[in-house]
C-alpha positions in Angstrom: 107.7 125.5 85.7 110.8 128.2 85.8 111.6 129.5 82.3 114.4 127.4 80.0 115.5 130.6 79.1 116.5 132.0 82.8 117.2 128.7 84.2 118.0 129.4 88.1 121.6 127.2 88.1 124.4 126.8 85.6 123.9 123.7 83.3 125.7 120.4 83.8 127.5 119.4 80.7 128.1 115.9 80.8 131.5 114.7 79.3 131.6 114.3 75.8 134.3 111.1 75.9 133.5 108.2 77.3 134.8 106.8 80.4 138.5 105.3 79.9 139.6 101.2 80.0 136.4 100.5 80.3 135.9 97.0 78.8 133.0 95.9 76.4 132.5 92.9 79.1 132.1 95.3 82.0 129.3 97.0 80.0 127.4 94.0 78.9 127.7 93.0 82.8 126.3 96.1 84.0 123.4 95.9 81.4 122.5 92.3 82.7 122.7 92.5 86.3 120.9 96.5 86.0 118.2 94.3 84.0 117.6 91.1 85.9 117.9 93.3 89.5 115.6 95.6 88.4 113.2 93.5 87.0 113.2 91.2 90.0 112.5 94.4 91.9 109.9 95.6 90.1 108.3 92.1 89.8 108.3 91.8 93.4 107.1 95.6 93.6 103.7 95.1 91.4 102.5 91.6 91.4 100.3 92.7 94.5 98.4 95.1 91.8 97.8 91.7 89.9 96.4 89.8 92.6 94.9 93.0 94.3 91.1 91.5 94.0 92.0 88.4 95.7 93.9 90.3 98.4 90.9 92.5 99.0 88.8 89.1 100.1 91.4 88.0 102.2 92.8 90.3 103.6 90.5 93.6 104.1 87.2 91.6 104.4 84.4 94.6 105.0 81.1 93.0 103.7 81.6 95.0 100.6 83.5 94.3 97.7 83.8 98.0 97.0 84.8 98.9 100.4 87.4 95.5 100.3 88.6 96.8 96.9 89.6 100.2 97.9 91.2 99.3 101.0 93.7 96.5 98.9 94.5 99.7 96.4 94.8 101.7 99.4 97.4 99.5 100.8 99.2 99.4 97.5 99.8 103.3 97.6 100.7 102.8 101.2 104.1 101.8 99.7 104.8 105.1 98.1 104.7 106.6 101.3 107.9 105.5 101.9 109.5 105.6 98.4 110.6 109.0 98.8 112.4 108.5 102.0 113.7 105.1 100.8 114.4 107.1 97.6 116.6 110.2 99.5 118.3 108.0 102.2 119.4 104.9 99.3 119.6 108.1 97.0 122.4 109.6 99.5 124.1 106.2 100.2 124.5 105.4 96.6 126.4 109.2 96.0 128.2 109.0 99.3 129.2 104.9 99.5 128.8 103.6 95.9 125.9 103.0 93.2 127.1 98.6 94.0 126.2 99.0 97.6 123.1 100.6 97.5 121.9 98.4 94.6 122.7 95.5 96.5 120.8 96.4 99.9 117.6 97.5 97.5 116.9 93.8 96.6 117.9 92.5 99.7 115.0 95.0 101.2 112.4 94.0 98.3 112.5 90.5 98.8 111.7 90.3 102.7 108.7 92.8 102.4 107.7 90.1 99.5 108.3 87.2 101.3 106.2 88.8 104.3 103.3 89.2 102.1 103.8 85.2 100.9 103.4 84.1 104.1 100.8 86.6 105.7 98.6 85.0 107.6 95.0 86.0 106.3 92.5 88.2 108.5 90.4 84.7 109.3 93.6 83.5 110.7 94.9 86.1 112.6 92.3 89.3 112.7 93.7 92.6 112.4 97.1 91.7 112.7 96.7 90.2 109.1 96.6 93.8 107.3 99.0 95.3 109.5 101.4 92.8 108.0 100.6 93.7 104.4 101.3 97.0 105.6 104.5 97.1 107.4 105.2 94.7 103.9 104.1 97.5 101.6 106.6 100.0 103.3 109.5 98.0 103.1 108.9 97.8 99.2 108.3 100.9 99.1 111.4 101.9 101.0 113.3 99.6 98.9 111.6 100.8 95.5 112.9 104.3 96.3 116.4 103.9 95.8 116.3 101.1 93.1 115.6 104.0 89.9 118.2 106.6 91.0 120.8 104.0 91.5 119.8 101.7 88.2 120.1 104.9 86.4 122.8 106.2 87.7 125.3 102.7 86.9 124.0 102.5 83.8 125.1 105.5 82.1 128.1 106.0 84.2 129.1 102.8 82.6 127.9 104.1 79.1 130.0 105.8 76.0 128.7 109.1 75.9 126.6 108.5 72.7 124.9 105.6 73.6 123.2 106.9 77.2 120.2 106.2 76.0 120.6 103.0 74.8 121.9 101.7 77.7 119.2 103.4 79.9 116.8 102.4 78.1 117.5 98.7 79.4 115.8 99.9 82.8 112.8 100.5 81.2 112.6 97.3 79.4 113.3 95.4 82.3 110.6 96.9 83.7 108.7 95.3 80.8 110.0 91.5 81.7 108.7 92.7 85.0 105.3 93.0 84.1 106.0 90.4 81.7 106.5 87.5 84.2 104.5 89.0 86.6 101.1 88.8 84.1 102.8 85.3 83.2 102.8 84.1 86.9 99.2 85.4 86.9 97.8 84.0 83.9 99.2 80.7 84.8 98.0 80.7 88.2 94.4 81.9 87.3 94.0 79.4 84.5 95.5 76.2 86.2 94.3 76.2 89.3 90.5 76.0 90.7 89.0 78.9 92.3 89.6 77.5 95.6 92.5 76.8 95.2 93.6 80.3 93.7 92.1 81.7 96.5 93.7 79.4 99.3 97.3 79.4 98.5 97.6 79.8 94.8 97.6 83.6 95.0 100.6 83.3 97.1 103.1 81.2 94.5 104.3 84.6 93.1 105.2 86.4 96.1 107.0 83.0 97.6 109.6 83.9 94.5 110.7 86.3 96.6 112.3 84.0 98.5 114.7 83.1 95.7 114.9 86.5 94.3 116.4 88.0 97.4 119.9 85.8 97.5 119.6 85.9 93.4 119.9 89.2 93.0 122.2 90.3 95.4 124.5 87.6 94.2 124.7 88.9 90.5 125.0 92.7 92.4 127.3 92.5 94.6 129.8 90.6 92.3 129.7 94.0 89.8 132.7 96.4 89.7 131.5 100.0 90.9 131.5 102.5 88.3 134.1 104.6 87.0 132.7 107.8 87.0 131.9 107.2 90.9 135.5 106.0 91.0 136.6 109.0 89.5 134.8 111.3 91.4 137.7 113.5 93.4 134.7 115.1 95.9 132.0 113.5 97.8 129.3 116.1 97.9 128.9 116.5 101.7 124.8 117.1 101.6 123.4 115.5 98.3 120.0 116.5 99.1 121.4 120.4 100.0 123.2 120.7 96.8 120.2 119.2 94.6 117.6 122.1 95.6 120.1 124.7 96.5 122.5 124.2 93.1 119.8 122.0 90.3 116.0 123.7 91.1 115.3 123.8 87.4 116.7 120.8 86.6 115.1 118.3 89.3 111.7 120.8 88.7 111.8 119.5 84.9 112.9 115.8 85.8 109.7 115.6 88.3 107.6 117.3 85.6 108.1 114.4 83.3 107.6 111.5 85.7 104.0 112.9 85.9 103.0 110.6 82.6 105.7 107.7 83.2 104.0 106.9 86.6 100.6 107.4 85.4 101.3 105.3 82.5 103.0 102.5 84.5 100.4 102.2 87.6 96.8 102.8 85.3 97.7 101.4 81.7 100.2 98.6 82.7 99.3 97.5 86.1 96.1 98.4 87.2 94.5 96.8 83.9 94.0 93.5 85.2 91.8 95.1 88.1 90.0 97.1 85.7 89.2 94.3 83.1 87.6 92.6 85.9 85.6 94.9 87.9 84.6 97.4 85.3 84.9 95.0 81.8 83.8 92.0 83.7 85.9 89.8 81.3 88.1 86.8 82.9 90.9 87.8 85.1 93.4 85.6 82.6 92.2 87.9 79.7 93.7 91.0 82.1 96.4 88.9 82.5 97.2 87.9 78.7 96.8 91.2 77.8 99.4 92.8 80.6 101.9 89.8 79.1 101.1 91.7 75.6 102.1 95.4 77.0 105.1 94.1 79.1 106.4 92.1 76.4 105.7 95.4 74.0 108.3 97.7 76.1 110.6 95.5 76.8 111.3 95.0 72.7 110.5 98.5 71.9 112.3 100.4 74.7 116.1 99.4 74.3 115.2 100.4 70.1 113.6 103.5 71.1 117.2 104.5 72.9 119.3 103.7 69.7 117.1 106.0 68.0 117.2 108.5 71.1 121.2 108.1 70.9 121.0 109.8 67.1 117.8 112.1 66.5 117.8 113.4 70.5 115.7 113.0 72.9 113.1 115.6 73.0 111.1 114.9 70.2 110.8 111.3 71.1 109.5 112.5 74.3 107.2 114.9 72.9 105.6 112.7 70.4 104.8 110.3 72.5 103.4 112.2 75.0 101.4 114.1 72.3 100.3 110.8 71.2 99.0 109.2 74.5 97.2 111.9 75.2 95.2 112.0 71.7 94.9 108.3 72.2 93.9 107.8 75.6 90.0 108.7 75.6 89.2 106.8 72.5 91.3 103.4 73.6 89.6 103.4 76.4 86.1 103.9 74.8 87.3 101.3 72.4 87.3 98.6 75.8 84.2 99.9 76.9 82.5 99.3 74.1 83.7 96.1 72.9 85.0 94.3 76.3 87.5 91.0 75.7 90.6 89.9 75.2 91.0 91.3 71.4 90.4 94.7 72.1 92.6 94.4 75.5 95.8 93.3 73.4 95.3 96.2 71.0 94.8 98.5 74.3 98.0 97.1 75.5 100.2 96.9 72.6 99.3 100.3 71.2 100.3 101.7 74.7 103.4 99.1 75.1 104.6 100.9 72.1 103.9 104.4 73.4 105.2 103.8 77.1 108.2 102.4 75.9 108.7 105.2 73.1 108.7 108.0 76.3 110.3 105.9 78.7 112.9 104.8 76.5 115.0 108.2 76.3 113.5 110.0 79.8 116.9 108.3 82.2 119.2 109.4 79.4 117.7 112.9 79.6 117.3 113.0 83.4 121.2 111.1 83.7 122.2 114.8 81.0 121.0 117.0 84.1 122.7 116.2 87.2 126.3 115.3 88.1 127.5 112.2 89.1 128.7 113.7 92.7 124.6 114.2 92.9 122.8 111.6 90.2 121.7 109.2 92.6 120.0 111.7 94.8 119.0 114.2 92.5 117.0 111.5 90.0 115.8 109.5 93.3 114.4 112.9 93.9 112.4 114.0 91.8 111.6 110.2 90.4 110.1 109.2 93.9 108.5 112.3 94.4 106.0 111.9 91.7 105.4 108.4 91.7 104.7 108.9 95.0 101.9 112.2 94.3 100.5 110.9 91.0 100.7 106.7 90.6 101.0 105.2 94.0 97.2 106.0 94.8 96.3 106.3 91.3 94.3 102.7 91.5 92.3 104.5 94.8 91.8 107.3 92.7 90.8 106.0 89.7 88.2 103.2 91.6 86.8 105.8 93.7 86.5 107.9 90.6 84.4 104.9 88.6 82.3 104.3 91.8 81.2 107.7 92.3 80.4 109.2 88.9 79.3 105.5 87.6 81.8 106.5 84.7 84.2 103.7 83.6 86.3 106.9 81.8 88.0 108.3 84.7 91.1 106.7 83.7 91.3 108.2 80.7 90.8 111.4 82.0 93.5 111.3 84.9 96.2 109.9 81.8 95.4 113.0 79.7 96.0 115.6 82.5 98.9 113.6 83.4 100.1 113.5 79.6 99.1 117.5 79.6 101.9 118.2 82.2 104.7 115.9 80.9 104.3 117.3 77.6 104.9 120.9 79.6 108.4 119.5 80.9 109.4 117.3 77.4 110.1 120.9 76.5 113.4 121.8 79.2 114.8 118.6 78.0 118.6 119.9 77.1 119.8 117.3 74.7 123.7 116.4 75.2 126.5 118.3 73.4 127.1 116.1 70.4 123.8 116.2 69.2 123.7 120.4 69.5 126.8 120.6 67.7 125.6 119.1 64.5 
C-alpha cells in the first residue's frame, strides 16, 4: 500500500454543494429503482450458491460428492472470470454514454444467463453439453455483475446532497440484503414444501425461472430514470477511463481494492456460502441454512441504510475500522460457536451478529470509494478496483474454503481466510479521506 502521506496523484475533492434543481422525487426514484435493480441482480447473481448442492448432483455428476461439490463451487467462481471485463467495458460505457444506459443493459444481461440456468437441461439429459451451459450461464452473470456496482454507485451519489452520500449509498448495500433476503426465502420455501424428489426434479429451478420476470421488470423501472446531473454536467468525456484511472488515481483505486478484500470475503463465505456449509460440514437441514441466511440478509438490509446516516455525521473511517477490527476478533470464536453447538439457534446468532457487522462496513465503503474518484472516471475507476477483488478473493472463495475443509479435515478454514481478509481491509480503512465538511469541523 503507497503511503497516505506521499499519495502518488492530487486528491479529488468532491463538491461541497449539492447538485442544483434537483427534486426530492428524482432522489426517492433513484433510491428505488438503484434498490429493486440491484437487488434483482444480485438475487439472480447468488441463488446458484443456495442451491449449489443440488446443482452439483445434477449437473457435475462424478461418483463423488466431494469431487461433484467442488466442481458446482468451481463453476460459481467461473463467473468472476468475467466480472472484471464486464466490470471495465460496462465501467467505460457508463462514463462515456450514461450511468441509465449501462444500468439498463446490466439486468437485461443477468436475467438471460439466469434464465439459461432455469432451463438447463441436466447432464442425464444431454451429457456434457449440460455444464457447458451452466457455464457459458455463469459468464454472462458474471459479465453482467461487473458493471452493476460501479454504475449503482455511481447514480446514487451523483444524485445525492453532498452530506448524505452515504446514506444514499448505503441503499446498495441493503438491497444486497433483500437479495439474500428473498433468495434464502425462495430457498427455504422450496426446501420445506416440496418432497425431495420433487426439489430435486424441478423445484430447484423455481428461483432461477424468476429470471424470466426480472429481466423486462427491471429494465422497465431503469430505463424510465432521468440520467444524473453530475454526468449531465460533465463538460469532458474522459477519452480512456481506464488510462486515466491508473495513470492519474494509483493510490486511490490501490486503497479502494484494498477494502473490497473483507466486503467480498464477507459477502461470498458469511452470507452466501453458509447454506452449503451448514449442510455439508454442520450436517443440520438445508432450511435451517436457509432461515438463517433470511436472518443475515434481513440484518443488512435494516442496518445498512442506518449505518450511512451515522457515516453522513461522525465519517467514515472509524465506522470502517471498527467493524473490521471487530470481524476479525469475532470470526474464529463464531465459527467455533457452530461447530460446537450445530442448529438453527446458534446459526441466527452467526448470522445476525455478522448481518450487523457486514452492514456496519459496507454501509459507508461506496460513499468513501464515490469521495475518491471523479465523476468523468467513477464508473470505471470503482468498477475497477470493486471487480478486481471480488474476482481474486470471493469468487473462488467457496472452492477454497471446501478444498481447505477436505484436506486439513478442519471445519475452521473459513474463519481463518475472513481474518486474513479482515487483516488487509483494516490496512486500507486507514487511506480512507473523509469529505470536506466533516475535516472542517
Amino acid at each position: 500500500m503507497p503511503n497516505s502521506a506521499a499519495p502518488t496523484s492530487a486528491p479529488y475533492t468532491p463538491p461541497t454543494q449539492a447538485a442544483p434543481a434537483i427534486q426530492p422525487s428524482q432522489r426517492r426514484r433513484a433510491i428505488i429503482a438503484t434498490v429493486i435493480g440491484n437487488g434483482l441482480e444480485w438475487f439472480d447473481f447468488t441463488v446458484y450458491s443456495f442451491f449449489a448442492v443440488i446443482i452439483a448432483r445434477l449437473f457435475f455428476p462424478t461418483g463423488n460428492d466431494l469431487s461433484s461439490l467442488l466442481l458446482a463451487v468451481a463453476t460459481f467462481g467461473v463467473g468472476f472470470f468475467m466480472r472484471p471485463v464486464g466490470g471495465i467495458v460496462l465501467g467505460v460505457y457508463a462514463d462515456r454514454v450514461g450511468r441509465k444506459a449501462a444500468l439498463s443493459l446490466t439486468i437485461l444481461l443477468m436475467a438471460v444467463g439466469t434464465t439459461l440456468i432455469g432451463i438447463a437441461p441436466t447432464y442425464d439429459q444431454i451429457g456434457i453439453f449440460a455444464p457447458l451451459l451452466i457455464v457459458v450461464a455463469r459468464l454472462m452473470q458474471g459479465f453482467s455483475a461487473g458493471g452493476e456496482m460501479g454504475g449503482a454507485t455511481a447514480f446514487l451519489t451523483e444524485y445525492a446532497p453532498a452530506r448524505q452520500r452515504a446514506y444514499y449509498s448505503s441503499w446498495i448495500q441493503a438491497s444486497i440484503g433483500v437479495a439474500v433476503l428473498l433468495g434464502a426465502a425462495v430457498g427455504t420455501f422450496v426446501t420445506s414444501s416440496l418432497s425431495p424428489e420433487a426439489l430435486n426434479s424441478w423445484g430447484w429451478r423455481l428461483p432461477f425461472l424468476l429470471g424470466i420476470v426480472i429481466g423486462p421488470v427491471g429494465y422497465y423501472i431503469r430505463h424510465h430514470l432521468d440520467e444524473t446531473p453530475a454526468f449531465r454536467d460533465t463538460a469532458e468525456r474522459a477519452d480512456s477511463p481506464l488510462k486515466e484511472i491508473f495513470r492519474t488515481y494509483p493510490r486511490e483505486t490501490t486503497a479502494s481494492f484494498s477494502m473490497v478484500i473483507l466486503w467480498t470475503v464477507c459477502t461470498y463465505v458469511l452470507l452466501f456460502y453458509m447454506p452449503t456449509y451448514a449442510v455439508k460440514v454442520l450436517k443440520v437441514p438445508q432450511a435451517d441454512g436457509f432461515a438463517a441466511g433470511m436472518a443475515g440478509g434481513c440484518a443488512i438490509m435494516v442496518f445498512a441504510p442506518l449505518v450511512g446516516l451515522l457515516a453522513d455525521r461522525i465519517g467514515r473511517r472509524v465506522l470502517l475500522s471498527g467493524s473490521a477490527l471487530l470481524i476479525l476478533a469475532l470470526a474464529w470464536p463464531m465459527f467455533a460457536y457452530i461447530n460446537h453447538v450445530p442448529g438453527l439457534g446458534s446459526l441466527l446468532v452467526f448470522q445476525l451478529v455478522f448481518g450487523v457487522l457486514i452492514a456496519t462496513y459496507t454501509g459507508p465503503i461506496l460513499a468513501a470509494f464515490s469521495e475518491l474518484f471523479p465523476a468523468r472516471v467513477l464508473s470505471t475507476g470503482l468498477s475497477v478496483a470493486y471487480n478486481f477483488a471480488v474476482t481474486i478473493f470471493g469468487g473462488f472463495a467457496s472452492f477454497i474454503i471446501t478444498w481447505l475443509i477436505a484436506t486439513t479435515g478442519s471445519s475452521m478454514a473459513p474463519a481463518i481466510y475472513v481474518m486474513i481478509a479482515a487483516a488487509i481491509s483494516l490496512v486500507g480503512t486507514r487511506f480512507v479521506r473523509e469529505p470536506s465538511y466533516l475535516q472542517q469541523r
